[in-house]
NUGUSE-436907 format. One line per field, with one value per atom (N, C-alpha, C): atom name; x, y, z. Coordinates in nm, 2 decimals, padded with zeros to 4 digits. Example, Ala and Ser with C-alpha at 12.3 -4.5 7.8 and 13.67 -1.06 7.14 Angstrom:
# residues 2
name	N/CA/C/N/CA/C
xx	01.32/01.23/01.32/01.28/01.37/01.29
yy	-00.57/-00.45/-00.33/-00.22/-00.11/00.00
zz	00.78/00.78/00.78/00.71/00.71/00.79
END
This chain:
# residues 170
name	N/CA/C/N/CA/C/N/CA/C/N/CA/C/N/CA/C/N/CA/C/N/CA/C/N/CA/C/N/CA/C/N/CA/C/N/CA/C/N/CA/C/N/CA/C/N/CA/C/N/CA/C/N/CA/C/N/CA/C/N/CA/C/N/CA/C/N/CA/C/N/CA/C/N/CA/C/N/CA/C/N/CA/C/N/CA/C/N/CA/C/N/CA/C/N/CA/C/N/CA/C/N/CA/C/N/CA/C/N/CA/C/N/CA/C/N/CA/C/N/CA/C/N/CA/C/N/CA/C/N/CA/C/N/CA/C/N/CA/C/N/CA/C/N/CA/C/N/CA/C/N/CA/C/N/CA/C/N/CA/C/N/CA/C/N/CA/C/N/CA/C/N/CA/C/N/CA/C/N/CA/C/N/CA/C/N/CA/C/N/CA/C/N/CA/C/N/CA/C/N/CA/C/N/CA/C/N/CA/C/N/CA/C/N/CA/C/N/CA/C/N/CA/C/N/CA/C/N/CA/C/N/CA/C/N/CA/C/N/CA/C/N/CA/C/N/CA/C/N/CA/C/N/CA/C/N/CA/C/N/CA/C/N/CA/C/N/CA/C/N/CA/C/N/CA/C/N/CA/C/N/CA/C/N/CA/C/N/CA/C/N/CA/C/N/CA/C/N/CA/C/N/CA/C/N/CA/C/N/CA/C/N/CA/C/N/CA/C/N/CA/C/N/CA/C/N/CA/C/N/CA/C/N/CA/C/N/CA/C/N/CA/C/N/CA/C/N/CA/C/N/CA/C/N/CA/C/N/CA/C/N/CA/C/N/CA/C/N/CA/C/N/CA/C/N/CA/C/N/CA/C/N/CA/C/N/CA/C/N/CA/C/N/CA/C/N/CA/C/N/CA/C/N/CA/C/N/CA/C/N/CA/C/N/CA/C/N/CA/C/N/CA/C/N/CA/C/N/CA/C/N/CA/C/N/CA/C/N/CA/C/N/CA/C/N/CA/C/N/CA/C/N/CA/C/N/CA/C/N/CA/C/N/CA/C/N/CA/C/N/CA/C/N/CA/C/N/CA/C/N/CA/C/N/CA/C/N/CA/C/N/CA/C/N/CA/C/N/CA/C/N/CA/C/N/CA/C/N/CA/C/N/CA/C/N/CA/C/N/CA/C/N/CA/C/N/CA/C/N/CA/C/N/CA/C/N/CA/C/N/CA/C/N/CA/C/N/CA/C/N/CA/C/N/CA/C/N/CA/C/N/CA/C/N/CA/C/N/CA/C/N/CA/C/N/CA/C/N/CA/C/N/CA/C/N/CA/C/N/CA/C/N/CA/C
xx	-00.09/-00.20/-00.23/-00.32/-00.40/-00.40/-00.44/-00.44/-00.55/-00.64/-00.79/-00.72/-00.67/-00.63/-00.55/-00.45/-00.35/-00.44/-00.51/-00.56/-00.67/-00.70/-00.84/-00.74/-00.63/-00.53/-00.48/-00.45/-00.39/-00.50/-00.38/-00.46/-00.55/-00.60/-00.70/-00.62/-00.52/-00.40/-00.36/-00.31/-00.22/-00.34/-00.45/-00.58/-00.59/-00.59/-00.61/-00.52/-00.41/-00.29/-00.30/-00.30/-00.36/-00.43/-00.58/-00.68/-00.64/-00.61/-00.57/-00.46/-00.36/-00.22/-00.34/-00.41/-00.45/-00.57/-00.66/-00.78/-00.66/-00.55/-00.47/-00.41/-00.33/-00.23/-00.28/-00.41/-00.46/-00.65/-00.69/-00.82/-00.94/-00.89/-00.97/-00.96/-00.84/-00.84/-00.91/-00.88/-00.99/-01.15/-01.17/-01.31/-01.38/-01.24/-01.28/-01.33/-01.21/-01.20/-01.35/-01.40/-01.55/-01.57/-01.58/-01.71/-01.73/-01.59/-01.63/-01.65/-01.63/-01.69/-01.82/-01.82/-01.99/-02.11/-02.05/-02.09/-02.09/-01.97/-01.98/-02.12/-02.11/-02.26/-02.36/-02.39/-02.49/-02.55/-02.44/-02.48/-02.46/-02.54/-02.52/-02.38/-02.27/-02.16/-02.20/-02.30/-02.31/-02.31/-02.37/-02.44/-02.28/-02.18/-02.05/-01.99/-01.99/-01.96/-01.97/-02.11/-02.18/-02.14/-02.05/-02.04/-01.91/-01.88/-01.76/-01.64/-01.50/-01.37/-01.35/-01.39/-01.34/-01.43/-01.53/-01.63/-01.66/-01.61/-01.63/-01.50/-01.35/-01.26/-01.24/-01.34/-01.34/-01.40/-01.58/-01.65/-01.57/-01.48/-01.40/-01.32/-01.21/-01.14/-01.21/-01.36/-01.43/-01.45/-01.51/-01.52/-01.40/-01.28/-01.16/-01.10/-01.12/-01.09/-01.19/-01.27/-01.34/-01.29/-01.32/-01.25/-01.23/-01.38/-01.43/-01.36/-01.29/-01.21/-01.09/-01.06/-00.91/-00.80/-00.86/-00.79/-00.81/-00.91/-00.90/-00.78/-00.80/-00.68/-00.48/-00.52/-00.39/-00.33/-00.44/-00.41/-00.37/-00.44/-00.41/-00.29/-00.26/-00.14/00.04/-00.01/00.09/00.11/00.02/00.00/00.05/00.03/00.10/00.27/00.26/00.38/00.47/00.43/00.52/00.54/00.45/00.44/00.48/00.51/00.56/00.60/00.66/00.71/00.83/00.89/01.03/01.19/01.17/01.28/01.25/01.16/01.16/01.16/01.15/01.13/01.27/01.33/01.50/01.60/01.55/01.63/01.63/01.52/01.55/01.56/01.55/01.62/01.78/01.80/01.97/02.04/01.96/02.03/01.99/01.94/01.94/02.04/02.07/02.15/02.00/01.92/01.85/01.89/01.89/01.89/01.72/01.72/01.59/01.60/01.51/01.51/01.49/01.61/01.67/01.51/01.39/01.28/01.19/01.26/01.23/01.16/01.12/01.01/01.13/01.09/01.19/01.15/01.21/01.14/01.12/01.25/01.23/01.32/01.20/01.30/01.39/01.50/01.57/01.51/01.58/01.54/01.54/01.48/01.46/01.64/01.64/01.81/01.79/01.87/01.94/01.85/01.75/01.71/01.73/01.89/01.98/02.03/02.01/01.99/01.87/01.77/01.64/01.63/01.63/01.63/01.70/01.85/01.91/01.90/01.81/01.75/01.64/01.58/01.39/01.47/01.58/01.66/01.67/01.74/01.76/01.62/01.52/01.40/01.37/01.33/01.30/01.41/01.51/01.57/01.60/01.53/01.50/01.43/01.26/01.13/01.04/00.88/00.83/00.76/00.71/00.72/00.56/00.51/00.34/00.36/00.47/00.45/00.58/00.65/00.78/00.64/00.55/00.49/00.42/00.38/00.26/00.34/00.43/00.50/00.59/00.67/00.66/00.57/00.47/00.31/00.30/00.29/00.24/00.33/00.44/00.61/00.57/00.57/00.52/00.45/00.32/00.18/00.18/00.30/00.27/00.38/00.48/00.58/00.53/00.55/00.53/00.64/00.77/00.68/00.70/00.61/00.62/00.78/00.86/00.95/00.93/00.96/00.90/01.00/01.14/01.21/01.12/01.13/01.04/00.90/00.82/00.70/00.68/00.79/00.81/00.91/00.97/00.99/00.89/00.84/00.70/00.62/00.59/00.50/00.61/00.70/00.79/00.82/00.81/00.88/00.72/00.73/00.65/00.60/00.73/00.70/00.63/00.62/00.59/00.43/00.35/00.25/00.14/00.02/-00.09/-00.15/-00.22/-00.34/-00.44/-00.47/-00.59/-00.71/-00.69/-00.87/-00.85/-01.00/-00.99/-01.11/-01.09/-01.11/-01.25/-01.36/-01.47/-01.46
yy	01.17/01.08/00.98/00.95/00.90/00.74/00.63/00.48/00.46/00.51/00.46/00.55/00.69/00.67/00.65/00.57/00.49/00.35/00.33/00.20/00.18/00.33/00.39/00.37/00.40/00.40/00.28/00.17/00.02/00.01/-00.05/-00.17/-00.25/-00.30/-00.39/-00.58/-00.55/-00.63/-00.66/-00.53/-00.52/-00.58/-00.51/-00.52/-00.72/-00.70/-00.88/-00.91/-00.89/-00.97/-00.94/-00.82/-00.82/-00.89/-00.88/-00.95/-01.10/-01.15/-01.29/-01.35/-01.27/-01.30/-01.29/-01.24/-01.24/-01.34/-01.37/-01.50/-01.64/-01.62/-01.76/-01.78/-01.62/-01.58/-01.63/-01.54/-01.50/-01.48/-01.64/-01.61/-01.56/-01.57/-01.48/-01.33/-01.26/-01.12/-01.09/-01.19/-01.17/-01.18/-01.26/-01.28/-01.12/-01.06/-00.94/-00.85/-00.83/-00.69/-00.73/-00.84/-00.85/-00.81/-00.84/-00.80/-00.65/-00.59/-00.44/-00.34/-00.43/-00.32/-00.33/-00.47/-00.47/-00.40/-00.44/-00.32/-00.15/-00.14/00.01/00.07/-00.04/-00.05/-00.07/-00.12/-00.13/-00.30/-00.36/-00.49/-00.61/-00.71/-00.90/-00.95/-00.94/-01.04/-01.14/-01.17/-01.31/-01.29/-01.12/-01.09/-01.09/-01.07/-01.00/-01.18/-01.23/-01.35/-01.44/-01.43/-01.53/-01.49/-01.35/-01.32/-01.38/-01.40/-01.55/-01.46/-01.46/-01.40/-01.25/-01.31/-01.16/-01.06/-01.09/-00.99/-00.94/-01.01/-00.98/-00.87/-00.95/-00.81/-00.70/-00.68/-00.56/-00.49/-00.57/-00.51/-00.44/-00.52/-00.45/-00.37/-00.34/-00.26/-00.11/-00.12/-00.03/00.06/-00.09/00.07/00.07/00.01/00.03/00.17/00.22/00.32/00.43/00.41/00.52/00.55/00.68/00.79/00.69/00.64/00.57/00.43/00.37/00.25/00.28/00.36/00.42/00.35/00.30/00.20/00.06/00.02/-00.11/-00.13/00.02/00.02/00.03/00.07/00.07/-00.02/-00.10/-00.24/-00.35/-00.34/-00.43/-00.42/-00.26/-00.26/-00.30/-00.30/-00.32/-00.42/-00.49/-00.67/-00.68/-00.66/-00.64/-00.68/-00.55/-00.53/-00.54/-00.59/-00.68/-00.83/-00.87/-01.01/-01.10/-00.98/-00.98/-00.89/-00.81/-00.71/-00.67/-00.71/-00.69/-00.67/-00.73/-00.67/-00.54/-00.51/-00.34/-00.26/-00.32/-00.24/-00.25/-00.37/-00.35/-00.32/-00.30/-00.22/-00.11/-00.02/00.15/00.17/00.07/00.11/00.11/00.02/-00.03/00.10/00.14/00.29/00.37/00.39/00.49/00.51/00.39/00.31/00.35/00.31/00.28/00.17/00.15/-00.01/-00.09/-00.16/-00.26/-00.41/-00.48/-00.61/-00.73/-00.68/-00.74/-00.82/-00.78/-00.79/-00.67/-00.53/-00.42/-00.32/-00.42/-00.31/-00.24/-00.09/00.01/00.04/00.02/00.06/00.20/00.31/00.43/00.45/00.55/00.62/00.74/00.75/00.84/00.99/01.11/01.25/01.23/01.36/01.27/01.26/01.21/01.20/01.31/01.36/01.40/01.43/01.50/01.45/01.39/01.40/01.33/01.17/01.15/01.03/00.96/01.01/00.98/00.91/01.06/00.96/00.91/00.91/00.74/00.60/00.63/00.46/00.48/00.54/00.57/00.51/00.54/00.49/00.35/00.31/00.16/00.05/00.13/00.05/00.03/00.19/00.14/00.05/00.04/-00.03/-00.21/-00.18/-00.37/-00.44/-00.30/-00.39/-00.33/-00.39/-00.31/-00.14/-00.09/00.07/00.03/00.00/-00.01/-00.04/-00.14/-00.22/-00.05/-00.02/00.02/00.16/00.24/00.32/00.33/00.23/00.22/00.18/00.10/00.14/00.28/00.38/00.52/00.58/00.57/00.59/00.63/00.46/00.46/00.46/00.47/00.52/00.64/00.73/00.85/00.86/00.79/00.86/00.79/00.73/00.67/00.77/00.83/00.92/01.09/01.10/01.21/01.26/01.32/01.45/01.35/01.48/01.38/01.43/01.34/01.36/01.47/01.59/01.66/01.63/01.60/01.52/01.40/01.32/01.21/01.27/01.35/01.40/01.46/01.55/01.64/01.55/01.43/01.34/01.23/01.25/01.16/01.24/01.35/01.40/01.45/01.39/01.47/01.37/01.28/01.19/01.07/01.06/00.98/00.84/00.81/00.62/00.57/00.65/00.65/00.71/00.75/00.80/00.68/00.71/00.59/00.64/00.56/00.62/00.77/00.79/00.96/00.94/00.83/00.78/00.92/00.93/01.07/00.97/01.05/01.01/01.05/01.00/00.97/01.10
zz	00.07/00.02/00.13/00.14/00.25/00.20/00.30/00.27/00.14/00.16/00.10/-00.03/-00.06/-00.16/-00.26/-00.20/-00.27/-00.29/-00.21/-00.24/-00.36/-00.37/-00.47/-00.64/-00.62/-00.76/-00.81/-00.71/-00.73/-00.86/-00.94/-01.02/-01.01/-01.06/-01.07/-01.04/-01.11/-01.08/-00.96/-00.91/-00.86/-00.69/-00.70/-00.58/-00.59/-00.70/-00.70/-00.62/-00.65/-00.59/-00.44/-00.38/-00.25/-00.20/-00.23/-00.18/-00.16/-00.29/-00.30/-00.19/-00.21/-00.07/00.05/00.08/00.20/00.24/00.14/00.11/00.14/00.05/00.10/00.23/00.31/00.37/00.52/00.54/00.67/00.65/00.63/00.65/00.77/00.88/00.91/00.90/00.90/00.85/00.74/00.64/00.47/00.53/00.60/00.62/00.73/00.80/00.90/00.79/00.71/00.61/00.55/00.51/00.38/00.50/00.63/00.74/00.76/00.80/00.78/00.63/00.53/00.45/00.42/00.45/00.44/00.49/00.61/00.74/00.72/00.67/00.59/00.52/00.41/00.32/00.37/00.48/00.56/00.47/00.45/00.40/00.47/00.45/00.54/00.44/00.55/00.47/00.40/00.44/00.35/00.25/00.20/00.06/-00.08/00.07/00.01/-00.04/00.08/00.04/-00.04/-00.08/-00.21/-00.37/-00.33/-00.50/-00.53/-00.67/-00.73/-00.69/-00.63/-00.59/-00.63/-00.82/-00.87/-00.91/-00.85/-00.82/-00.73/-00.61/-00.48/-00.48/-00.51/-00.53/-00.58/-00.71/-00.76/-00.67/-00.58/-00.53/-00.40/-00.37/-00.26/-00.28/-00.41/-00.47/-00.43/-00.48/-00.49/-00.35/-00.24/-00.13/-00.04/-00.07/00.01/-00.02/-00.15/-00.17/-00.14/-00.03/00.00/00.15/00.18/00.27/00.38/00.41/00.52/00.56/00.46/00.48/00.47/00.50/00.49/00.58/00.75/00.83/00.77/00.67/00.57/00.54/00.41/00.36/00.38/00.49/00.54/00.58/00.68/00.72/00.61/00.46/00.39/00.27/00.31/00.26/00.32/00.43/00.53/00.52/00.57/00.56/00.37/00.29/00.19/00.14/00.20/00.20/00.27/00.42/00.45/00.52/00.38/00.36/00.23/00.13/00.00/-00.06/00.00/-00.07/00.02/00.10/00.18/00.10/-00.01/-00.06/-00.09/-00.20/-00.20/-00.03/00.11/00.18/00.22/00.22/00.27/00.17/00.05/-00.02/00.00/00.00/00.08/00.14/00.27/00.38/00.37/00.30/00.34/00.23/00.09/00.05/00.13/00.20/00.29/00.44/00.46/00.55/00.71/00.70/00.78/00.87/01.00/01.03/01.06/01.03/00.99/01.09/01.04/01.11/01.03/00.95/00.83/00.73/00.76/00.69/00.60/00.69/00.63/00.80/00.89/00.97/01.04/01.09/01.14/01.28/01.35/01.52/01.51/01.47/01.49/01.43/01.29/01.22/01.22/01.16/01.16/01.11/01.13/01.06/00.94/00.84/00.72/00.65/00.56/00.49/00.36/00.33/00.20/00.14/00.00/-00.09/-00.17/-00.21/-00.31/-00.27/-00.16/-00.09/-00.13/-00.09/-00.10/-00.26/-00.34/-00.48/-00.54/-00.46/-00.50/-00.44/-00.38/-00.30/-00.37/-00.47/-00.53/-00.67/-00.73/-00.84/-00.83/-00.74/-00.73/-00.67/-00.62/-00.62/-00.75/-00.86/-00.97/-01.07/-01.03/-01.15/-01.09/-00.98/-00.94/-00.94/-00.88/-00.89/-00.98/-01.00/-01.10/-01.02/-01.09/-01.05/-01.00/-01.01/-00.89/-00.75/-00.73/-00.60/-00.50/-00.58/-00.53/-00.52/-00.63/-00.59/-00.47/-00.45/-00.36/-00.22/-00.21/-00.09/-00.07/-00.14/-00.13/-00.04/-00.13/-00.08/00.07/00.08/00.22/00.29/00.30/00.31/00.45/00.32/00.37/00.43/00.39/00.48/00.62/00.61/00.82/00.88/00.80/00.84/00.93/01.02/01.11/01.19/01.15/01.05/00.89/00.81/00.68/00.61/00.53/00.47/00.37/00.31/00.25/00.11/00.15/00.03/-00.03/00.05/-00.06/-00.11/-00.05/-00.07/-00.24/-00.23/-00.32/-00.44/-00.39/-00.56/-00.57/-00.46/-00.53/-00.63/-00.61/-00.69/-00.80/-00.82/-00.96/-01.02/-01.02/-01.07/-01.16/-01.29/-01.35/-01.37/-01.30/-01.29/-01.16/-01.08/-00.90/-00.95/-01.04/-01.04/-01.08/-00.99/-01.02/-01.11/-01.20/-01.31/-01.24/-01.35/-01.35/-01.29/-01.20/-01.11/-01.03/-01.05/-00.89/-00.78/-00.69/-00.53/-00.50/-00.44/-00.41/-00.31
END
């Protein structure tokens, strides 16, 4: 699964809480990302700018999850997640015994581990954080991994609590 569409599945919630960490976090980055989607649309940021937060985030919600914003997307999940979301990232690293930089980022990862490994550090994510934030890092887990892990690949798609809502992809 690709950035744009993990980002096409996030909650409405879950997109808020994004957008928002980043409007407080890192305003010029907030102000880049309205610039290129706008630009996408072929629209005047200003047009994007003038609309009230949570219309402007849905309106973003919307074309982040298109094919075309896909480096958006990735960028603002990173920034994400590891800006708030470091415990779920050094929690699977440390079941996995990865070594980290005690904040979660990996210089260079290891071959893939175990599958039985794998979904005992996917066990202790879900029984510490809630299952969106722990999904969506999975997610994009994977999708920066080359080669791809084909263990986590294959319990991602098996496993029910790791699954985003029935939206389909533009």
């Amino acid at each position: 699964m690709k950035a744009h569409e993990i980002y096409h599945r996030i909650s409405p919630a879950l997109n808020e809480q994004i957008l928002s960490t980043l409007f407080v976090s890192d305003k010029p980055a907030y102000k880049a990302s309205v610039n290129a989607l706008a630009a996408q649309r072929k629209l005047r940021p200003i047009f994007v700018e003038r609309k009230p937060r949570p219309e402007r985030h849905t309106w973003m919600h919307q074309a982040i999850g298109q094919k075309v914003s896909d480096e958006i997307a990735l960028n603002l999940l990173q920034f994400w997640l590891l800006t708030t979301q470091q415990d779920i990232l050094k929690d699977f690293l440390d079941a996995l015994g990865v070594p980290h930089d005690g904040k979660g980022a990996v210089d260079e990862l290891p071959v893939e581990p175990e599958k039985t490994l794998i979904a005992s550090a996917i066990e202790i994510l879900l029984a510490r954080h809630p299952h969106e934030p722990v999904a969506v890092y999975l997610h994009t887990f994977l999708s920066m991994n080359d080669p791809v892990w084909t263990g986590l690949d294959e319990l991602l798609a098996s496993e029910p609590r790791l699954a985003f809502g029935q939206k389909t992809v533009e």
